[in-house]
N, C-alpha and C positions, 0 to 999 in steps of 0.2 A: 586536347584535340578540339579543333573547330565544332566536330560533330554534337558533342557537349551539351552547346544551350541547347539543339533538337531533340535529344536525347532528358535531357530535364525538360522542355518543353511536352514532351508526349507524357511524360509520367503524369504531368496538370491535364492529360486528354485535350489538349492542343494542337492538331496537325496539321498538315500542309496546307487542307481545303481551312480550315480555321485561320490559320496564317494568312492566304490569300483572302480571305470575305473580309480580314482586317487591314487591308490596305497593303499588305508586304506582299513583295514579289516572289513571284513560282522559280523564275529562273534563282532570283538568293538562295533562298530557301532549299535547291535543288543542289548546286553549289559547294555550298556548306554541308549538306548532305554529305555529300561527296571527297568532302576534305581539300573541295577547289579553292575556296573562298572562308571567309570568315566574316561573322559579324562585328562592327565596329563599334567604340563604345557610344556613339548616338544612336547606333541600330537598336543596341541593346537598352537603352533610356527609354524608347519610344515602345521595345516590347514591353516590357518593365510596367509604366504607365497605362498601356493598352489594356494588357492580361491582367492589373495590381499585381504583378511579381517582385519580389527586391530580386536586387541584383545579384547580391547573396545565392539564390536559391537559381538564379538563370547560369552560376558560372560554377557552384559549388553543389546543386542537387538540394543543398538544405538551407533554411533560415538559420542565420548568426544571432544568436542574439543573446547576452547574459541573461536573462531571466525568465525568457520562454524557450523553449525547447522540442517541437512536434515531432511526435513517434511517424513510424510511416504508413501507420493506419489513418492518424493523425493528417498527416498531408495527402494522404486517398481521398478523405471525406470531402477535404479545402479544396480539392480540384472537385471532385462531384459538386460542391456548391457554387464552385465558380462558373458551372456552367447553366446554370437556374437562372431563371429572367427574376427581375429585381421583386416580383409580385410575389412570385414562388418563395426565393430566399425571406422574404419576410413572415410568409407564412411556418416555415421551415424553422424560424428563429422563433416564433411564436413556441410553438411544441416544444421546441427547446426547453425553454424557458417554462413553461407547463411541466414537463420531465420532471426538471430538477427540483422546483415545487414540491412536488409530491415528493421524488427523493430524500428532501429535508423533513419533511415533516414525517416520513415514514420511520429517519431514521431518531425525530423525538418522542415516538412513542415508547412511552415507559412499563418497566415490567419490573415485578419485585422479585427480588432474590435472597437469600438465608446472607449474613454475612457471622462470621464467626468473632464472637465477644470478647475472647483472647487472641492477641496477635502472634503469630510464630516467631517464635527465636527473641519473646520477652521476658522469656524465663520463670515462667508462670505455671504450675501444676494445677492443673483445673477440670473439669469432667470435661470432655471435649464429643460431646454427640447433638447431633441435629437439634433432638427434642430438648436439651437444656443450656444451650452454648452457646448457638444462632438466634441471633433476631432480623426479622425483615425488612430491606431497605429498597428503596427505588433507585432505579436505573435509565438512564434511553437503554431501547431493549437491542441498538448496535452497539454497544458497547459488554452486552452479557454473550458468550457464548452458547448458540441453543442447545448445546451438551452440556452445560456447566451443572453442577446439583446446588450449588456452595459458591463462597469467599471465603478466604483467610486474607486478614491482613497480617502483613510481613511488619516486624521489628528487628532494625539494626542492619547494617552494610555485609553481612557475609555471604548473600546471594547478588549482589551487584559485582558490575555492573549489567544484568540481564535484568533480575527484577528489585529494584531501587526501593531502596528504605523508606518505609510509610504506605507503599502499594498494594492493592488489592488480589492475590494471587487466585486464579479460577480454577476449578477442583472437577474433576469426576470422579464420583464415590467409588462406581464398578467398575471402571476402565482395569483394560490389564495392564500388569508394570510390569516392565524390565529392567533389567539392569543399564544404568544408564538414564533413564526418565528421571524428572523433578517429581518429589513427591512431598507430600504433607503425612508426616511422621510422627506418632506420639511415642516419647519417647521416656520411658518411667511418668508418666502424667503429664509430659508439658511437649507440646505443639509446635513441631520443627519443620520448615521448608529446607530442602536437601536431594541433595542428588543422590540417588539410590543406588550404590556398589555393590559388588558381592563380598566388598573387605571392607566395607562401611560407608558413613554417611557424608558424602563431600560438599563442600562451598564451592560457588564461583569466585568469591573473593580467594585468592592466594593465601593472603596470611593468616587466613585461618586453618589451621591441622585438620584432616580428617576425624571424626567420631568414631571408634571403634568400638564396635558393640559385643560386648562378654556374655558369658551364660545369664549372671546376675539381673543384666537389662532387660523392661519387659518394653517389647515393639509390640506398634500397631502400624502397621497403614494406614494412611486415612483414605485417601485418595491419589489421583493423579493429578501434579499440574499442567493446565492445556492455554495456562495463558494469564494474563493481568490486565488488570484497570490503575490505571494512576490519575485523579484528580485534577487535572493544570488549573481549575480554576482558585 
């Protein structure tokens, strides 16, 4: 419908008195309103130009674009801005840019954390407690969860693909478990990531069987898994 580009034009807080102090006419504008009239595609060029709008967003509501995409919080703020004298936007852009500053550098501040000296699921019987099995390593401290107690790192594909072979799995000692939860399992002395059943110990990977655990096996929990780190670099 005609009424359209108006309609997208008010969501940019664009109206009628905005339209007319830009050169375009009351009666148009009223018009189209109305579903008398229509804008044409030079009408639409010169709003486009006038406002910085594509034409995208004047005939569809939103920007086309493959590789940006604004939420509609996102195009709230782009019309709030667009209506800022150029003095203001520049100040506006400043802070910006100050924000994010500080946001990077908040999120390289580092904090140490225990990482566990044997990996889970490497087939390894080992004393497995804080005081003998953990050593400390550094972190940006966005990347450590502030619940976290621990790291395990993970050995071999039988928890992927959720947490990928080589990854650092993050632990809460005391969290409570259910059935259901990923957990860090000692299992006769060696250190397992695993999904906790009430019929045993499950993979995310398929082909591997569940562990069924007999009177013979002696279990531990260690903890609960609340997340991972994986290295890209």
């Amino acid at each position: 419908m005609p009424k359209i580009i108006i309609e997208n034009l008010l969501k940019m807080h664009i109206d009628r008195q905005k339209m007319i102090d830009n050169g375009f006419k009351p009666q148009k504008y009223d018009d189209v309103l109305r579903n008398k009239s229509s804008y044409k595609l030079n009408d639409l060029i010169e709003i486009s130009e006038k406002f910085q709008l594509s034409l995208d967003y004047l005939v569809y509501g939103k920007e086309k674009s493959p590789s940006i995409s604004l939420s509609d919080d996102e195009q709230k703020l782009l019309g709030y801005f667009k209506e800022l004298s150029p003095n203001v936007q520049q100040q506006l852009i400043g802070r910006a840019e100050l924000l994010a500053e500080q946001a990077e550098r908040s999120s390289q501040i580092t904090c140490s954390c225990y990482i566990a000296d044997v990996a889970a699921g490497a087939g390894i019987s080992a004393p497995f407690t804080i005081d003998d099995a953990f050593s400390p390593r550094q972190f940006n401290r966005s990347d450590v969860p502030s619940n976290a107690d621990c790291g395990v790192p993970i050995n071999g594909d039988s928890m992927e693909p959720k947490y990928p072979h080589g990854c650092i799995v993050w632990v809460k000692r005391n969290a409570e478990v259910k059935y259901g939860d990923t957990v860090i399992v000692v299992r006769n002395g060696e250190p397992l990531c695993k999904i906790y059943k009430q019929d045993g110990l499950y993979s995310y990977n398929q082909k591997y069987n569940p562990i069924r655990i007999s009177e013979d096996d002696s279990i531990q929990i260690f903890g609960k898994v609340i997340g991972f780190y994986t290295d890209v670099d």
